[in-house]
matplotlib code that plots the C-alpha trace (Angstrom):
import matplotlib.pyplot as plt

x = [0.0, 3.1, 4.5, 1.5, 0.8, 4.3, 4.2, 0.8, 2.8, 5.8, 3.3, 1.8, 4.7, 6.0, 2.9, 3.3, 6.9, 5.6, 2.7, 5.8, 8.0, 5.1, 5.1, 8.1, 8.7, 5.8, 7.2, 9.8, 8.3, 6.3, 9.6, 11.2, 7.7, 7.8, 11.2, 11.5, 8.3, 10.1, 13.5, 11.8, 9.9, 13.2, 14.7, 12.1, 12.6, 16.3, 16.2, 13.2, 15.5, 18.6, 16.4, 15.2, 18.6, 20.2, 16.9, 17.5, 21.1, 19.9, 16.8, 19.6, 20.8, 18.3, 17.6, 20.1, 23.8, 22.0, 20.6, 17.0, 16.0, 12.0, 12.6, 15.0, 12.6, 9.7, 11.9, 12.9, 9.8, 8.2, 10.7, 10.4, 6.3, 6.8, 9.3, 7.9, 4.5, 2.9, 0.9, 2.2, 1.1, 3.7, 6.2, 5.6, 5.8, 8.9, 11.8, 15.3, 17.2, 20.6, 19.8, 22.8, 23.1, 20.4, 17.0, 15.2, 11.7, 10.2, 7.6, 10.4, 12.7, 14.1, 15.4, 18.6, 21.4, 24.8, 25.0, 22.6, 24.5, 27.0, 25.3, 27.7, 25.5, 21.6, 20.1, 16.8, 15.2, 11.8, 8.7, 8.4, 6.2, 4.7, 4.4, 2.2, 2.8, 1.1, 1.9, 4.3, 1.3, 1.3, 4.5, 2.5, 4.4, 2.1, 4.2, 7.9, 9.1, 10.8, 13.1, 15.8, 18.1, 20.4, 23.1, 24.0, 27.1, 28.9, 31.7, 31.0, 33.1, 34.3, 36.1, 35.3, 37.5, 38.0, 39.0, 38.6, 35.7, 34.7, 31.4, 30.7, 30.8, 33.6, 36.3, 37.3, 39.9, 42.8, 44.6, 47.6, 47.2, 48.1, 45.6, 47.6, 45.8, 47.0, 45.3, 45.0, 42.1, 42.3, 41.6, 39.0, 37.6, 34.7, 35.2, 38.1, 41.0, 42.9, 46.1, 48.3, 52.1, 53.1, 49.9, 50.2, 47.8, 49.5, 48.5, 50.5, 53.2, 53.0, 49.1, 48.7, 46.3, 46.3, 44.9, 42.2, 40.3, 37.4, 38.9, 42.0, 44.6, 45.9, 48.1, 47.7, 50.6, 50.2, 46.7, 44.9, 46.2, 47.0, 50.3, 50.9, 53.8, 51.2, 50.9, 54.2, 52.6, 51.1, 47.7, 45.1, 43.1, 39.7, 39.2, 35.4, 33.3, 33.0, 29.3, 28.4, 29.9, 27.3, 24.0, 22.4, 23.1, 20.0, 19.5, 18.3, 19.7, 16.7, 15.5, 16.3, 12.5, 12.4, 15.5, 14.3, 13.9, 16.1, 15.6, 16.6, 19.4, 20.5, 24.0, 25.2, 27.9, 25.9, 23.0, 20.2, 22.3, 23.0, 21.9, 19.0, 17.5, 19.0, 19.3, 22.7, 24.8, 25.3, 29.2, 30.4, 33.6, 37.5, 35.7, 36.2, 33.0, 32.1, 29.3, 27.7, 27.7, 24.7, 23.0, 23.2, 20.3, 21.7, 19.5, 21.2, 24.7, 27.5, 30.1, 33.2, 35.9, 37.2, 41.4, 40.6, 37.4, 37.9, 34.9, 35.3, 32.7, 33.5, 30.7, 29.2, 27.3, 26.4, 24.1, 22.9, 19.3, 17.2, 13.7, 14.3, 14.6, 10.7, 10.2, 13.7, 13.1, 14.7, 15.9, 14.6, 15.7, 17.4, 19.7, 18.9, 21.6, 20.8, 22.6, 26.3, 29.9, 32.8, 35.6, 37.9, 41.1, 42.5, 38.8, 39.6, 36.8, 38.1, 35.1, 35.2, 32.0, 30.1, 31.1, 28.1, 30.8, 29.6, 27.9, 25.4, 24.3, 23.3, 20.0, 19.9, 23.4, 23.9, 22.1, 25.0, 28.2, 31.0, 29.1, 30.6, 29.9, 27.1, 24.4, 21.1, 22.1, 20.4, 22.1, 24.4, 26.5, 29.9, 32.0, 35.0, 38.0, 39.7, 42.3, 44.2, 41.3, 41.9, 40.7, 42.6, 42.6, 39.3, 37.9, 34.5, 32.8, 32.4, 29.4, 28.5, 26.7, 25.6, 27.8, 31.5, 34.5, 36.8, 40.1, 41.9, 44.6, 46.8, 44.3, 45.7, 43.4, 44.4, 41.6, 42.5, 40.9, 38.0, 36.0, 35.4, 32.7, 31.8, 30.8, 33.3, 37.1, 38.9, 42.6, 44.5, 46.5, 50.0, 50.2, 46.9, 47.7, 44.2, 45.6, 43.8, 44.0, 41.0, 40.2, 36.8, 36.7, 36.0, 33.8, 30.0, 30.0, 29.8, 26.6, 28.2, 30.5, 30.0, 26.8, 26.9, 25.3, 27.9, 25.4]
y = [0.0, 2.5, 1.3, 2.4, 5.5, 6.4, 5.5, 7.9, 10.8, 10.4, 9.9, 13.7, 15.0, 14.4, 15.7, 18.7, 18.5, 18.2, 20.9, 22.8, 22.4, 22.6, 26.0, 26.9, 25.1, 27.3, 30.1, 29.9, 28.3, 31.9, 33.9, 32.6, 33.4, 36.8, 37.6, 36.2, 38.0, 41.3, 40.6, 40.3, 43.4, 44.8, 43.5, 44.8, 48.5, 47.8, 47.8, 50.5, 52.6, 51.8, 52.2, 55.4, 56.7, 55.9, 57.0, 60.5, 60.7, 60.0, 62.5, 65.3, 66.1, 64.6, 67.7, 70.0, 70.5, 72.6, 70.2, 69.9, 68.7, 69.0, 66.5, 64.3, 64.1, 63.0, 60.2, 59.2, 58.8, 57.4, 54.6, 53.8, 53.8, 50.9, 49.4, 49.1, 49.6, 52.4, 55.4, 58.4, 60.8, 59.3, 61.2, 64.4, 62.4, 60.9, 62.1, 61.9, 61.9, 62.9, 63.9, 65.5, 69.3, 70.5, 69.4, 70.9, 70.1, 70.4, 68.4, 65.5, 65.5, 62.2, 63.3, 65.1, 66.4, 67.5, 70.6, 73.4, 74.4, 71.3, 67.9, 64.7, 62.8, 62.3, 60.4, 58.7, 57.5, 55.4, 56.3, 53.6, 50.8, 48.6, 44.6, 43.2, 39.9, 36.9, 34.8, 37.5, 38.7, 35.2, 37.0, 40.5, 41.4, 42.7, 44.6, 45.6, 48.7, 48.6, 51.5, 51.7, 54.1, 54.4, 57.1, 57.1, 59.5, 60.1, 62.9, 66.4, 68.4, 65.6, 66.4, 65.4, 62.7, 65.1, 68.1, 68.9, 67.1, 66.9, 64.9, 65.1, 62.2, 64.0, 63.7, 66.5, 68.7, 70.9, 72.0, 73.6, 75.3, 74.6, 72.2, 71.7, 70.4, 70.4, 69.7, 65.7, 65.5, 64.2, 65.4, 63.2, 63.2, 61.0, 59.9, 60.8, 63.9, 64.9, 67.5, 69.5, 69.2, 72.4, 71.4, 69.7, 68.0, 67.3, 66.8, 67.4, 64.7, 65.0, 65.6, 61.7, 62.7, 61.8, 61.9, 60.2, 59.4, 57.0, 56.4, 57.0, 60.0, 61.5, 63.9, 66.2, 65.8, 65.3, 64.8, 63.6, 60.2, 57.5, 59.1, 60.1, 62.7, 65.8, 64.2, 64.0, 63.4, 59.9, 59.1, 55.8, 55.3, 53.1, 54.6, 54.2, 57.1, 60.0, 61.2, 64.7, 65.2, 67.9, 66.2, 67.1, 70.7, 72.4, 74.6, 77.1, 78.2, 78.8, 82.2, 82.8, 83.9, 86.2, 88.7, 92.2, 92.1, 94.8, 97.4, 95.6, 98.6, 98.1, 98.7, 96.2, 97.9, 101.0, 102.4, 100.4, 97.4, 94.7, 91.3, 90.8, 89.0, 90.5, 90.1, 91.4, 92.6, 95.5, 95.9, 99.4, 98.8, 100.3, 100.9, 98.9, 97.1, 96.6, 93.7, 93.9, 90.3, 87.5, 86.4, 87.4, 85.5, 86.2, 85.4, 86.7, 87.4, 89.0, 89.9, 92.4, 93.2, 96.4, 96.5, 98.4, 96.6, 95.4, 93.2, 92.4, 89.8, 88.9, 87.4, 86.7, 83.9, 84.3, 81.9, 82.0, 80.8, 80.5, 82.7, 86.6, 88.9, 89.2, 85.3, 83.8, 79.7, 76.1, 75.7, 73.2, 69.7, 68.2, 71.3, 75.3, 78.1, 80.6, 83.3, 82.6, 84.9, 86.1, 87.9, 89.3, 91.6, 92.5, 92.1, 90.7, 89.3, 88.4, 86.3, 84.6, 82.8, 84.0, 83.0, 83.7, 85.9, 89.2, 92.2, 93.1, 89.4, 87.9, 86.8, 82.5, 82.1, 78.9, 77.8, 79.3, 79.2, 78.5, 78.8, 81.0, 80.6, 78.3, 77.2, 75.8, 71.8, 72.1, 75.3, 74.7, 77.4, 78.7, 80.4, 82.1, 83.8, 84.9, 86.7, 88.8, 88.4, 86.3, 85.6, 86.0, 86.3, 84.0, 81.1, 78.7, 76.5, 76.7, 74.4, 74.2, 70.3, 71.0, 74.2, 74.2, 76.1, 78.1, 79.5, 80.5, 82.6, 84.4, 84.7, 83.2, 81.9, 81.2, 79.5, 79.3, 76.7, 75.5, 72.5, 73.1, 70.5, 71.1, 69.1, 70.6, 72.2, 73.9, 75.5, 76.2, 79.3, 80.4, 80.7, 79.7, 78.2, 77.2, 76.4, 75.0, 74.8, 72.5, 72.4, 71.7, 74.5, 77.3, 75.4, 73.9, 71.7, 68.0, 66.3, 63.7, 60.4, 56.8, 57.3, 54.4, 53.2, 54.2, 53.7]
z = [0.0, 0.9, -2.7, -4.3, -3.0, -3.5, -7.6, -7.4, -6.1, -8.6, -11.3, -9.8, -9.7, -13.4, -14.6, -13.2, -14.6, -17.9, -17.4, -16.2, -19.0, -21.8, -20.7, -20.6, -24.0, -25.6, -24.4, -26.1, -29.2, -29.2, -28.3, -31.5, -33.9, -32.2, -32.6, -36.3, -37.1, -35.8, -37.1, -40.7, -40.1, -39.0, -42.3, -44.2, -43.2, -43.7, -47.0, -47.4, -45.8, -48.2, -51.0, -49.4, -49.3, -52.3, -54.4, -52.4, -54.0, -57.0, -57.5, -55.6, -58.8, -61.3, -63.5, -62.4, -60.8, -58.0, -55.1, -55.6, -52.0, -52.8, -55.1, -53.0, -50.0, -52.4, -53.6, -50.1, -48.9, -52.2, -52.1, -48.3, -48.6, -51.6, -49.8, -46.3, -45.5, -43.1, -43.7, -45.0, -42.4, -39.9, -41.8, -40.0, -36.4, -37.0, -35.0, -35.9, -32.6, -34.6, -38.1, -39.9, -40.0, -42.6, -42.7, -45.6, -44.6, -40.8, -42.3, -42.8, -39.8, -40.5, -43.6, -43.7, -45.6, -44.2, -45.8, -47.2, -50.5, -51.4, -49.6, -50.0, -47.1, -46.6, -43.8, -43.8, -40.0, -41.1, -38.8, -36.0, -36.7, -33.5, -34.5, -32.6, -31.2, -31.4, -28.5, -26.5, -24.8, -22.6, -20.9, -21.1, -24.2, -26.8, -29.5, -30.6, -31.9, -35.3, -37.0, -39.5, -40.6, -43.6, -45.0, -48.4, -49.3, -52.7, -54.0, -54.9, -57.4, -59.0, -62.1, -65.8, -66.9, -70.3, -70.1, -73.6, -75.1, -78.5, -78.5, -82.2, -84.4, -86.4, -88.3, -86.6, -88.4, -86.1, -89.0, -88.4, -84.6, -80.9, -78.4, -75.4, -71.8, -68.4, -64.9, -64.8, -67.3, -71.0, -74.3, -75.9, -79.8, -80.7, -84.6, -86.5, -85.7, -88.3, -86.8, -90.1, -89.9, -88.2, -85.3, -82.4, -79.4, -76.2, -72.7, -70.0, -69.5, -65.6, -65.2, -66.1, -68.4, -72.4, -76.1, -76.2, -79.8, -80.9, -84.7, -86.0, -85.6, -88.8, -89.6, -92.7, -94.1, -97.6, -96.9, -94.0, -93.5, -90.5, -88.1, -84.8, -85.4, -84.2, -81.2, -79.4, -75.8, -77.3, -77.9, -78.2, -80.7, -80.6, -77.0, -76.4, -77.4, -74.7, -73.6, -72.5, -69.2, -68.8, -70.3, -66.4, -66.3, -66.5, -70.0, -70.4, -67.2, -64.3, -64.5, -68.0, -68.4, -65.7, -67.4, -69.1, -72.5, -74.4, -77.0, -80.9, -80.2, -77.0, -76.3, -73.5, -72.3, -71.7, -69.3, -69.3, -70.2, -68.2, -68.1, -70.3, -73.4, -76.2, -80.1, -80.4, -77.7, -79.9, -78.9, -79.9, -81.8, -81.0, -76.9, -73.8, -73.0, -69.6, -69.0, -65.1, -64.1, -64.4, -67.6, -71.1, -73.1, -76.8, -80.3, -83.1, -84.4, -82.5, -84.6, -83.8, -86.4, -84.6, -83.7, -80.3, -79.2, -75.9, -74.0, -70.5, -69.8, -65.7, -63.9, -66.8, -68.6, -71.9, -73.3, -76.9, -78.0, -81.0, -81.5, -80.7, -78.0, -78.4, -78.0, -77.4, -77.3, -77.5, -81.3, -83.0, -82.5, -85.4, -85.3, -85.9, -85.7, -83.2, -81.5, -82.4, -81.0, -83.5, -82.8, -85.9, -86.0, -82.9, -80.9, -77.4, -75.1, -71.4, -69.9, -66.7, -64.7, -62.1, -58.7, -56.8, -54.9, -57.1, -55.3, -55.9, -55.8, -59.0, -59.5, -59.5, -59.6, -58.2, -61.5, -63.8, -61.6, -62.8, -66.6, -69.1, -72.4, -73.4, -76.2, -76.5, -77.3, -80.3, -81.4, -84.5, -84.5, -84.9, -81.8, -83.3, -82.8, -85.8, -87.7, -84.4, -81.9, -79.0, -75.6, -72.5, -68.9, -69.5, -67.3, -66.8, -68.0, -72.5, -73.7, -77.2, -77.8, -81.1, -81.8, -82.8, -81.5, -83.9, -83.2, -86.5, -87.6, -85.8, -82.7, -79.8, -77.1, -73.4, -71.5, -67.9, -65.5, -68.1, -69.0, -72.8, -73.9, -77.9, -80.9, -83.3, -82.7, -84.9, -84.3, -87.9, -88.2, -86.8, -83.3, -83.1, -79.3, -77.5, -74.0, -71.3, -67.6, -66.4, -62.7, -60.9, -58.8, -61.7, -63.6, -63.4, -60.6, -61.8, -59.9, -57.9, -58.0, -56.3, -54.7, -52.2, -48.9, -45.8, -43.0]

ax = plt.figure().add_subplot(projection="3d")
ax.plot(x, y, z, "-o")
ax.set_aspect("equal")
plt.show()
């Protein structure tokens, strides 16, 4: 009888063992749903926030090579809300408790840049979602909290890879003058380059830059024919074809349609000058031209033949449409020549950007920094500098996609610190010397490099 009410205990006593360890085995069995549910959420607004991040980055500098952060946050959060799902109106409850030093909309807190004017960082904090639990509550757990963050970074001011860039599908014929680069970049020809006996290309021997063409060098000797003896700094040939290196800077420049509209007789260098839409400059010939800084929208021809004509262009971006000073307008896109620059005799024009550094301040200048001379892309025409004309003292960005620059001959041309991006060059005449100083700083800021995830 003592025997068996002993095996009755035991046999108690491992049931409530069991009961015991059931429970604590089901705890745990819900512990690991609960935690796997939340670690996938977690996963889940891991890479919404990535995507977040990097689409930010991308949309910074979509249009333009000014930060548009309007458009930046609205890609942020457009991505994020595919990616991960919550409703919208969190955005505006979410707090970033270390957002980086500029937050463009109070709206947005949990997205930030590092800087107001030149970003190289944005931060995106997703709203905090609550996932409920589904056996958690046993232990009086009912939700977790689940947040993610990501940075993406990538370089500003990065430098074009060419320095001078002739995008056309060529042959492009140099004749008989000077091209000569330095500051680490290379001189690249789509098509064909054909250089005259007494011409010569060269870059730099210590920038570690180089000659760069997409068919064959010639030289003109006897004829255009295969040789590399114009171009003693060496050269490649079949390099891949070079794109525009400014195909995202905005045109026409922001603001353009907002500028006074001058008289058909308007002297730019005069009162009541200034930047404006214009037909022709008008540029009075054997003066000294002064042009007040900002934006020159030019239609028609400017020609100036005159020995002592003199036009100091600092600050300033001149930037030649189609239409007329009435209606100036895009030209038309399988090519249109509209406003156009030449420069005869002994004509000098000294141009340098703007700086955004100019007082008084010049209306939208962040849009044109670094911008000097520029044409519609569809605009066909010629730039020249011819016979004794030259420029000097000159820097900022030159532009031409569709339009080709001339230097011919005996003009001399010293471009200091400048991208020059055109479809056509020509250099023939004697000391016909286009030199050309390319640095990042004094040109139209490049939108960005490796965009990548650092946080």
């Amino acid at each position: 009888m003592t025997r068996e009410v002993s095996r009755r205990a035991e046999t108690g006593a491992v049931a409530i063992v069991a009961a015991a360890l059931a429970l604590v085995l089901f705890g745990l069995a819900a512990l690991v749903v609960d935690l796997g549910l939340a670690r996938d959420t977690r996963r889940q607004a891991q890479s919404a926030a990535d995507a977040a991040a990097l689409a930010a980055g991308n949309a910074l500098y979509a249009t333009s090579m000014t930060p548009n952060f309007a458009a930046a946050v609205d890609a942020a959060k457009a991505y994020a809300e595919e990616n991960y799902s919550f409703d919208s109106s969190q955005w505006s409850a979410c707090a970033d408790p270390s957002p980086l030093a500029y937050v463009p909309s109070a709206a947005h807190g949990c997205i930030s840049f590092n800087n107001p004017t030149k970003p190289t960082t944005v931060r995106v904090v997703l709203p905090s979602q609550k996932v409920n639990t589904l056996f958690g509550a046993v232990a009086g757990i009912h939700e977790v909290e689940v947040s993610a963050l990501a940075e993406a970074s990538w370089e500003t001011d990065s430098k074009s890879e060419c320095g001078v860039c002739v995008i056309g599908e060529g042959p492009h014929e140099l004749q008989n003058g000077e091209l000569s680069l330095s500051g680490g970049s290379d001189i690249h020809f789509n098509g064909d380059v054909c250089v005259q006996q007494n011409g010569e290309v060269e870059v730099a021997a210590t920038d570690g830059g180089q000659v760069l063409i997409e068919g064959q060098a010639m030289n003109g000797a006897g004829g255009c024919k295969d040789g590399p003896e114009q171009y003693p700094s060496g050269h490649t040939e079949g390099a891949l074809p070079v794109s525009d290196p400014l195909e995202l800077l905005a045109l026409p420049p922001p603001g353009w349609d907002a500028l006074p509209t001058k008289a058909a007789t308007q002297n730019a260098c005069a009162t009541g000058g200034g930047p404006g839409v214009y037909g022709s400059l008008n540029i009075p010939q054997n003066a000294v031209c002064n042009l007040s800084p900002g934006l020159y929208v030019v239609t028609g021809q400017n020609h100036s033949s005159a020995n002592g004509t003199v036009v100091n262009a600092l600050g300033v971006t001149l930037y030649f449409a189609c239409g007329d000073r009435l209606a100036p307008r895009a030209c038309y896109q399988n090519g249109e020549e509209g406003g156009d620059l030449l420069f005869t005799g002994n004509a000098v024009l000294n141009h340098s950007a703007p700086t955004c550094l100019e007082v008084p301040a010049i209306p939208n200048c962040e849009a044109i920094k670094g911008l000097s001379i520029a044409a519609d892309r569809n605009n066909t025409s010629a730039f020249s500098w011819r016979g004794n004309g030259s420029g000097q003292e000159s820097s900022g960005t030159i532009y031409l996609k569709s339009g080709s620059l001339d230097y011919r001959g005996n003009g001399t041309g010293t471009v200091v610190e400048s991208l020059i991006v055109v479809d056509t060059l020509t250099n023939s005449g004697n000391n016909a010397g286009l030199q050309v100083k390319y640095t990042g700083d004094k040109n139209v800021r490049l939108p960005f490099a490796n965009l990548r995830l650092t946080k």
